[in-house]
C-alpha distance (Angstrom), angle and dihedral (degrees) to the residues before:
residue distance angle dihedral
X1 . . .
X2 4.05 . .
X3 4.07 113.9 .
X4 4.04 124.9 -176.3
X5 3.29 113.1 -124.8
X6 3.91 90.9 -134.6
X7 4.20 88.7 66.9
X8 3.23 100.9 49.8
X9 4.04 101.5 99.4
X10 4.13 126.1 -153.4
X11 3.80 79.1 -107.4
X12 3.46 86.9 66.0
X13 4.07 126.1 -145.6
X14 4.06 131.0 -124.1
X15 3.98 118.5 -106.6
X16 3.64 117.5 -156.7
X17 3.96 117.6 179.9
X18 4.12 126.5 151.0
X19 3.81 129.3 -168.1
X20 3.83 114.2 -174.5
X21 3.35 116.2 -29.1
X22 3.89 90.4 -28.4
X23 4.11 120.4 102.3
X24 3.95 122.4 -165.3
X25 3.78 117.8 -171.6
X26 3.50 135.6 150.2
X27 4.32 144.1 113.2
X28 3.99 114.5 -60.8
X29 4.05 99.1 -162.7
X30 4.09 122.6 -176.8
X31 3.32 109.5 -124.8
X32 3.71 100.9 167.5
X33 3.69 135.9 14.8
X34 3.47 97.3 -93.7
X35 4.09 102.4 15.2
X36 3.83 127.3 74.6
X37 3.86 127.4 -175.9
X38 3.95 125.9 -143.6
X39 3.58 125.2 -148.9
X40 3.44 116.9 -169.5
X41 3.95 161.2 132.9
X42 3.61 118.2 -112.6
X43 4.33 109.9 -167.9
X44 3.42 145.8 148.2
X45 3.81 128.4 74.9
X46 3.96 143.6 -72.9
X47 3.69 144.0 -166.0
X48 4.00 103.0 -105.2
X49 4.17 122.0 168.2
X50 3.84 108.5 -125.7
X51 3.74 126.8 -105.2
X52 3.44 91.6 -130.7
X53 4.22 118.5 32.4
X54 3.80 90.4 11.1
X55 3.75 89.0 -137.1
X56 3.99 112.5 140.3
X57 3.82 121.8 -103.7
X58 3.72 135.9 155.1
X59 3.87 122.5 -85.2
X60 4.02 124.2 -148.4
X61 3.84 108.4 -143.9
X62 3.79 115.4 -167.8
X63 3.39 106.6 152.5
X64 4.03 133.9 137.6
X65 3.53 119.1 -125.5
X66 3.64 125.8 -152.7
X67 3.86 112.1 179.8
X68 3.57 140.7 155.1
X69 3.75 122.4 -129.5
X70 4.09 115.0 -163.3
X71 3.75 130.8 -163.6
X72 3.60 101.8 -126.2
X73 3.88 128.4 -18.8
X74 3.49 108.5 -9.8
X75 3.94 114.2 -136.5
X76 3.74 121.3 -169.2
X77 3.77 123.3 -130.2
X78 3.66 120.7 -128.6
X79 3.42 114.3 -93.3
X80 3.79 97.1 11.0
X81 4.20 109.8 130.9
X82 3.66 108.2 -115.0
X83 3.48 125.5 -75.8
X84 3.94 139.8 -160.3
X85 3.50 108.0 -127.2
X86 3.76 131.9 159.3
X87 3.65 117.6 -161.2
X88 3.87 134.2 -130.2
X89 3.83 128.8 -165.9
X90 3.58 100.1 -178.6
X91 3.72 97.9 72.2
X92 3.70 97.1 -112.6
X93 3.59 134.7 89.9
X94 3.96 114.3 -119.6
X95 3.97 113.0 -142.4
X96 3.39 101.1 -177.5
X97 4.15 96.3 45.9
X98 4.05 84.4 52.9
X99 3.64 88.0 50.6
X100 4.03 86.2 51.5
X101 3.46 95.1 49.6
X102 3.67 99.1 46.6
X103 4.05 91.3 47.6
X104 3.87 86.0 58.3
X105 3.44 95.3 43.6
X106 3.88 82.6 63.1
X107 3.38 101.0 33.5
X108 3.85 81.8 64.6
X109 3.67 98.5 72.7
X110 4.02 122.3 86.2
X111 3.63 108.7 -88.6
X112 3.68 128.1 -178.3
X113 3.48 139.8 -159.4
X114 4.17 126.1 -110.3
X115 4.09 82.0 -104.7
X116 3.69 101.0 46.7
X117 4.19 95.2 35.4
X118 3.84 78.1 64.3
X119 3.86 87.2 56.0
X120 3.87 99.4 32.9
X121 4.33 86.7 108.7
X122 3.40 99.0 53.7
């Protein structure tokens, strides 16, 4: 799901995309000319290798997601706490790629399988 920046309203307006058995959906709100920030819930499950055995097993993802997508090169203000943000420089807002990105993000934690989390103090 692709957005432009310039219709995404102060209001705000819902997202919704899905890729496999994962679903992203939440409220993308501008809250600066060039900066929006999106709310959502990220769920459902993937195919992950685990940390341990390396066999394959599903993964539950529930997690909420609170990024920052800028128009452009995004340049921090002094004094401002840090924020995620991931840039665009085609004027729209890609969806799907934020989707991607937080997956990874996730995927880049340990994870273990039912058999190995019973092992995981040992």
């Amino acid at each position: 799901m692709v957005v432009e920046f310039k219709k995404i309203p102060a209001s705000g307006i819902h997202f919704e995309t899905r890729t496999g058995d994962v679903h992203f959906f939440g409220e993308a709100v501008k809250v600066d000319k060039t900066l929006v920030k999106c709310n959502g819930k990220l769920f459902g499950t993937i195919q992950h290798a685990c940390d341990r055995c390396a066999e394959t097993f599903c993964l539950p993802i529930e997690e909420t997601v609170e990024v920052f997508a800028s128009e452009g090169l995004y340049t921090d203000k002094e004094g401002e706490e840090l924020l995620n943000v991931i840039e665009f420089f085609e004027g729209s807002i890609d969806f799907d790629m934020i989707m991607q990105s937080e997956i990874e993000a996730f995927k880049s934690d340990y994870h273990y399988c039912g058999q190995c989390e019973l092992l995981k103090g040992e």
